[in-house]
Every structure is written in structure tokens, then in C-alpha cells.
C-alpha positions in Angstrom: 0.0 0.0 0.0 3.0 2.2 0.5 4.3 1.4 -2.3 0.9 2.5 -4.4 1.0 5.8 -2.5 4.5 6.4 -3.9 3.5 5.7 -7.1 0.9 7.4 -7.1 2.1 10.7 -5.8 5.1 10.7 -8.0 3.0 10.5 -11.1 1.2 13.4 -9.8 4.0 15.2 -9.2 5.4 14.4 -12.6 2.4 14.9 -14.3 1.7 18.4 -13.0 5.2 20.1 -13.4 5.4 17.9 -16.8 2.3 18.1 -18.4 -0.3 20.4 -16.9 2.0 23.1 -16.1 3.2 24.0 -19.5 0.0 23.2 -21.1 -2.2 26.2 -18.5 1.1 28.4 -19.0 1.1 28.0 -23.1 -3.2 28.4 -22.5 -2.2 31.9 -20.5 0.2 33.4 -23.0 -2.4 32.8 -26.1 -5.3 34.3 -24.2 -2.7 37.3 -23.2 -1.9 37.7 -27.2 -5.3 37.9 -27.9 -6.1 40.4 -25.2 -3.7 42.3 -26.9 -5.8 43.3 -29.6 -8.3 45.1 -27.5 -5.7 47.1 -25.0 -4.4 48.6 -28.4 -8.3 49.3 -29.7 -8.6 50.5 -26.2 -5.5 52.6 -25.7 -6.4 53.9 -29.5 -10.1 55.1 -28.6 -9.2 56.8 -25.2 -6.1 58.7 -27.3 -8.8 60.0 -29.2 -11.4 60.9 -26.6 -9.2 62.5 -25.0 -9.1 65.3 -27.4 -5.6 64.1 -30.0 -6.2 64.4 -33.5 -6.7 61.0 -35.6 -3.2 60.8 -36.8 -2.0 61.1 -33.2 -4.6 58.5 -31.7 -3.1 56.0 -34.7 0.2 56.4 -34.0 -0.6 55.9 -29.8 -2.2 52.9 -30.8 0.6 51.5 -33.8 2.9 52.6 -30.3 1.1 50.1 -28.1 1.1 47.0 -30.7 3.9 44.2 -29.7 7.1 44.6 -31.3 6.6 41.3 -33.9 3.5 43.3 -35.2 4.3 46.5 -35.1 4.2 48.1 -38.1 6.7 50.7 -39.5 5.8 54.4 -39.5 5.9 54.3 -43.3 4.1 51.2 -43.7 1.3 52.7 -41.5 1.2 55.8 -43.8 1.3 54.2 -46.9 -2.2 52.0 -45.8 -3.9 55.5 -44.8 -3.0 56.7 -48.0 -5.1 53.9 -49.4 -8.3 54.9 -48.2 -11.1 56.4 -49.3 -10.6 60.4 -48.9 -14.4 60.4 -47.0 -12.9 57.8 -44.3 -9.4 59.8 -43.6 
């Protein structure tokens, strides 16, 4: 019976710091890189509430993107140069 006990809380143990522990902190960084999305819609909206003028809200919000998606300043102008005159 002692020996089942062992077993049995070693394969916990192994199975939690093995398994479930990378799996719920792989689970956490996906739902954080998703969030992501609506801090910089967020931080975007506020910029512009708070009185800034389009151009300045974009760039507060292309400031508050992660690094891997961030695009350039250049690259962000060239796409607002692509719309429609009535939606710039």
C-alpha cells in the first residue's frame, strides 16, 4: 500500500510540473496575445477621446502594438493613404 502511495504521488508530481504546467502556461500566454488586440483598440479610442487628432490616436495605438506586429511608420502611412478620402 505504501508502495501504491508512492507511485501514485510521484505520477502526480510528474504529471503536473510535466504536463499540466506548461499546457495552462502556453493556455495563458495565447489568451494574453489575444487580449492584446483590445488594449491597443482600447489605448487607441481613449487617445482619441481624450481630445488628439486621428493621426496622433493611430500612432498611440501603432505605439502600443507588440514589437513582432508593429508596423513601421511608413508602412502605417502608406495604408492611410489607401483609403477612401471620405474615411481619412
Amino acid at each position: 500500500m505504501i508502495g501504491g502511495a508512492l507511485v501514485g504521488t510521484f505520477m502526480g508530481i510528474l504529471l503536473s510540473y510535466c504536463v499540466f504546467g506548461p499546457w495552462a502556461s502556453r493556455f495563458g500566454q495565447i489568451l494574453k496575445e489575444e487580449g492584446m488586440v483590445f488594449s491597443v483598440i482600447k489605448n487607441t479610442l481613449i487617445s482619441y477621446l481624450h481630445g488628439n487628432a486621428p493621426q496622433i490616436a493611430i500612432e498611440i495605438g501603432r505605439r502600443s502594438t507588440p514589437f513582432h506586429l508593429q508596423p513601421s511608420f511608413m508602412e502605417l502611412e502608406e495604408y492611410l493613404g489607401e483609403l477612401p478620402p471620405d474615411l481619412s
